[in-house]
N, C-alpha and C positions, 0 to 999 in steps of 0.2 A: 455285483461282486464277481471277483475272474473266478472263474472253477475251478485252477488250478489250487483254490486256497480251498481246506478242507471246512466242514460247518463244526460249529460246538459240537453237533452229536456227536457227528463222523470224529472229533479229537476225545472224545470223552467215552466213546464206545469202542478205541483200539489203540488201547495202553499199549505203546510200543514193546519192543526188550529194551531196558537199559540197564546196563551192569549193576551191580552193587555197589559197585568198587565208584561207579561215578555218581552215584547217591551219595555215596559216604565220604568222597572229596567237598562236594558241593555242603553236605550238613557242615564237614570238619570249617569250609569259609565260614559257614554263616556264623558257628560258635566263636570262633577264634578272630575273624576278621570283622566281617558286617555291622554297618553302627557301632564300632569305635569310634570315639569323642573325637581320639587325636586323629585321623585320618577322613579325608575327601570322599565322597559316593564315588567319584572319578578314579583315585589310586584305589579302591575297595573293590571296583570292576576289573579293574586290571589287574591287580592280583588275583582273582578268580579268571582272567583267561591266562596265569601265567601257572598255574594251579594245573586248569585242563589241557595247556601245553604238556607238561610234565607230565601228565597219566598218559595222554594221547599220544606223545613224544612228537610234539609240533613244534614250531615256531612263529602260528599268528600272530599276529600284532594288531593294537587298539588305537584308535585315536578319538577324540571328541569334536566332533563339529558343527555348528549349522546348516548340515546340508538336507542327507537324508541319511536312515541307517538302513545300511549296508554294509555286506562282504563283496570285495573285489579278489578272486581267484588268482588275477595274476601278479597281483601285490602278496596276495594271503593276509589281508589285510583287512578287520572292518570297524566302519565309520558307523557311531553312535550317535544322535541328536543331544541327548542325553544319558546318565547315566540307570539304565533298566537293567534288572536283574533277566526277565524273560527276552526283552528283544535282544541282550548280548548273548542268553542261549540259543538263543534263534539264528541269532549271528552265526555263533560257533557254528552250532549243525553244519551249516553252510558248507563250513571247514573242511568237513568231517565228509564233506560229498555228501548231504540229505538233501533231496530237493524241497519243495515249497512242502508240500504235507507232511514228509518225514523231520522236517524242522519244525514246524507246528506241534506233532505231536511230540516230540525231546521239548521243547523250551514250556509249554506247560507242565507237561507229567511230570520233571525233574521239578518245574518251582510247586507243583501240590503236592508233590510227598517231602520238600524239603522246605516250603514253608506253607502250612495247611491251614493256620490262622489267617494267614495274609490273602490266601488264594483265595479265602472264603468272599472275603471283603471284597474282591474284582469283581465287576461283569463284563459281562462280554458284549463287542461289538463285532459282529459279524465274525472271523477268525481269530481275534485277537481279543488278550484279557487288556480291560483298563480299570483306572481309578474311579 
């Protein structure tokens, strides 16, 4: 594993600072948006980074592809495999200028206080949560 990625402890043992304010955009997605019937995992992601543009006052942009996921800085742009709730936070960070561990630690600690059932279910494989 590179070093630059931080371990489960080291993400579990230094709960970032994250606003309230982006806890509380992130629950208002999940109530309002997430798993609606009539709406794609894909438009559901992307309206939660059109969500954190807005608080953040950005203009990232998303796209879905098979490649890898990734943020390119000079697009402001990031590329999702699929549609994740934590690797698009991950993504973001990116955005946000956090590097590899300050990303790590925002795209979990934001998905275990806003969804604490689901987190439970994850484990982890080395820096990252999976199914």
């Amino acid at each position: 594993m590179n070093n630059k990625y931080p371990t489960k402890k080291e993400i579990l043992e230094n709960e970032p600072l994250i606003e309230k304010k982006v806890i509380t955009v992130v629950s208002e997605w999940k109530k309002n948006v997430w798993n609606k019937k009539n709406k794609t995992k894909q438009s559901m992601i992307e309206r939660l980074i059109n969500l954190l543009n807005k608080y953040y006052k950005q203009n990232t942009t998303i796209e879905f592809k098979p490649t890898i996921d990734r943020y390119e800085a000079i697009k402001n742009k990031i590329t999702l495999t699929k549609p994740s709730i934590i690797t698009c936070l991950h993504e973001y960070a990116h955005s946000l200028k956090m590097n590899e561990k300050e990303a790590c630690y925002y795209s979990v600690w934001i998905f275990k206080k806003v969804f604490p059932r689901a987190y439970k279910k994850l484990k982890w494989k080395n820096h990252m949560l999976i199914k």
